[in-house]
C-alpha positions as CSV (number, residue, x, y, z in Angstrom):
1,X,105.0,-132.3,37.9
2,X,104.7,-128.7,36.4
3,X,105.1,-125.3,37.7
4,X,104.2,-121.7,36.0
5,X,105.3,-118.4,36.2
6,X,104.5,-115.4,34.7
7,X,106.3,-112.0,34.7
8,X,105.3,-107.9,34.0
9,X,107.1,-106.3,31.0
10,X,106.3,-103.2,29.0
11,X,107.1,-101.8,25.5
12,X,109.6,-98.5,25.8
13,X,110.8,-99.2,29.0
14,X,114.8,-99.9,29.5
15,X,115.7,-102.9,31.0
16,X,116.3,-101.2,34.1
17,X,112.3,-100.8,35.2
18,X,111.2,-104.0,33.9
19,X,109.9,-105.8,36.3
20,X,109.8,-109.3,35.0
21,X,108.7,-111.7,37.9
22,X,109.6,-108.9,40.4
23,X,106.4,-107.5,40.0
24,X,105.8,-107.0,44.0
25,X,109.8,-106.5,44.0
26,X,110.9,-104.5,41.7
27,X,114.5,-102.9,42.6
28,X,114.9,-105.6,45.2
29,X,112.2,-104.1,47.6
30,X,109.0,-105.9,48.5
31,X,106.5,-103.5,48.2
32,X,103.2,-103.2,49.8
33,X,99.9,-102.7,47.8
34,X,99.7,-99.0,48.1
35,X,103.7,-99.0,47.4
36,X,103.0,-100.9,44.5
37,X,100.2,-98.1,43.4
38,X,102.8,-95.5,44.1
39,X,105.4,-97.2,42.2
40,X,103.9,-98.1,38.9
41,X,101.6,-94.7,38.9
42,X,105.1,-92.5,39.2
43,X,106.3,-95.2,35.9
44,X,103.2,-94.4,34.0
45,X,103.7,-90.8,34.5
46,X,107.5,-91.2,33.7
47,X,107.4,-93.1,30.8
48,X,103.4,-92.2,29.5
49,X,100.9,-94.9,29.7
50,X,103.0,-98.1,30.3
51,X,102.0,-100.4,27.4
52,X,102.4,-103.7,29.4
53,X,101.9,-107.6,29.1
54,X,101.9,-110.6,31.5
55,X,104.6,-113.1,29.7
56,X,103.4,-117.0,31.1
57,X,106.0,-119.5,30.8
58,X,105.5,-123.4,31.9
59,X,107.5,-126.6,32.7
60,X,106.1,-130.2,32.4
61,X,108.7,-132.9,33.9
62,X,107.5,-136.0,32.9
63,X,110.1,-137.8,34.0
64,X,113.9,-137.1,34.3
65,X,114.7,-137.8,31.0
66,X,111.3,-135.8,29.7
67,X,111.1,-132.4,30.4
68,X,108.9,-129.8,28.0
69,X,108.9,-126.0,28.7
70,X,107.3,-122.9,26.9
71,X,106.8,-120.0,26.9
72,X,105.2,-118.8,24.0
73,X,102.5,-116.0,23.3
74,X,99.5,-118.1,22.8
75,X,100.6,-118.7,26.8
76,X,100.8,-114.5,28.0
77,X,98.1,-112.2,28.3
78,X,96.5,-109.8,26.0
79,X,98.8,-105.4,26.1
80,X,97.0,-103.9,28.4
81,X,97.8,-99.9,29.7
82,X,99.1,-99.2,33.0
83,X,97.9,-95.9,33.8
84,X,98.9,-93.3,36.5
85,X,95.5,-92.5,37.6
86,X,94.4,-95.4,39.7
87,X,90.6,-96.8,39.8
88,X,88.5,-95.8,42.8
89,X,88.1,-100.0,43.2
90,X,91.4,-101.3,45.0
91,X,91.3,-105.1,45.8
92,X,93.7,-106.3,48.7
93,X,96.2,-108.5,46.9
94,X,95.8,-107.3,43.4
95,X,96.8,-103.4,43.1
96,X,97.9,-103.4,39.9
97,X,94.6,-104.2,38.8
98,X,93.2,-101.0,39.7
99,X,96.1,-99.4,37.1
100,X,95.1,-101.4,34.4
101,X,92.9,-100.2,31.2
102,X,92.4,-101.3,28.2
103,X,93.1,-99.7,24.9
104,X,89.9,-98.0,25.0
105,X,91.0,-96.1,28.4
106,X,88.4,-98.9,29.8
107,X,89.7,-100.1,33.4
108,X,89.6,-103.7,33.9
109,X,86.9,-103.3,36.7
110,X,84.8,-101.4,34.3
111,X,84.3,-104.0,31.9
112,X,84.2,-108.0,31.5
113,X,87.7,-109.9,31.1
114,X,86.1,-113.3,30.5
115,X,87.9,-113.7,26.8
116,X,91.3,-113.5,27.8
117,X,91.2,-116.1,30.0
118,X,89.5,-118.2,27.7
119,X,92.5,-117.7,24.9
120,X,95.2,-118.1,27.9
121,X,93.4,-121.2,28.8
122,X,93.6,-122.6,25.4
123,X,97.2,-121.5,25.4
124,X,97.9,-124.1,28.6
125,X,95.4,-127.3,26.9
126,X,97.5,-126.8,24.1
127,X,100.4,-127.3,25.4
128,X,99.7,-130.2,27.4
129,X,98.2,-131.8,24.3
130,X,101.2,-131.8,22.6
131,X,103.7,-133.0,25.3
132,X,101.5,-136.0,26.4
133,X,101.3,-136.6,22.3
134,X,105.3,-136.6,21.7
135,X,105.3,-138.9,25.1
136,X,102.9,-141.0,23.6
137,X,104.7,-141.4,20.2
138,X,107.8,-142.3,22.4
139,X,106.7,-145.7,23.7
């Protein structure tokens, strides 16, 4: 069995407005997608361009006495800008996406993402690879 998570967190931001893995709640309140727009548009403008990152962490229970967890970089996703002028593009479910630019001032719509998941990917095969090889060492 294994379960992931990931969480929102941004560089120059107290403590206070990270959202963590409250991304849809931050404050307590679940927020709709336009709520969500608001919310993180008013930050942006706040705080400047929110450099952010999605931080990945992962659990792999073998067994009860075997339990490996990470959550190391090569797992998270590459800083990416949270800007307070959203895209025109909005996609129910995903409104931070329409936030999001790269360090070029690129949105995310605007331009292809395919290489990040690649490396994340990577991240996760990785991992696996060397759990199921300190299992295998074990017997």
């Amino acid at each position: 069995m294994f379960s992931c998570d990931s969480g929102l967190y941004f560089d120059i931001v107290p403590n206070n407005f990270q959202p963590g893995v409250f991304v849809r709640r931050p404050k307590g309140k679940e927020l709709s997608d336009e709520e969500m727009i608001d919310f993180y548009s008013n930050l942006a403008r706040k705080f400047g361009n929110l450099k952010a990152k999605y931080k990945n962490a992962i659990c792999f229970i073998f067994n009860k006495d075997t339990i490996f967890s990470s959550d190391d970089d090569v797992l998270s996703g590459n800083s990416f800008i949270i800007t307070s002028i959203p895209h025109k593009k909005q996609v129910k479910g995903f409104p931070l996406d329409c936030l999001s630019v790269n360090e070029k001032n690129e949105y995310y719509y605007d331009i292809d993402k395919k290489v990040e998941i690649i490396g994340i990917k990577k991240g996760f095969e990785k991992f696996f690879k060397k759990s199921l090889e300190k299992i295998k060492n074990k017997t």
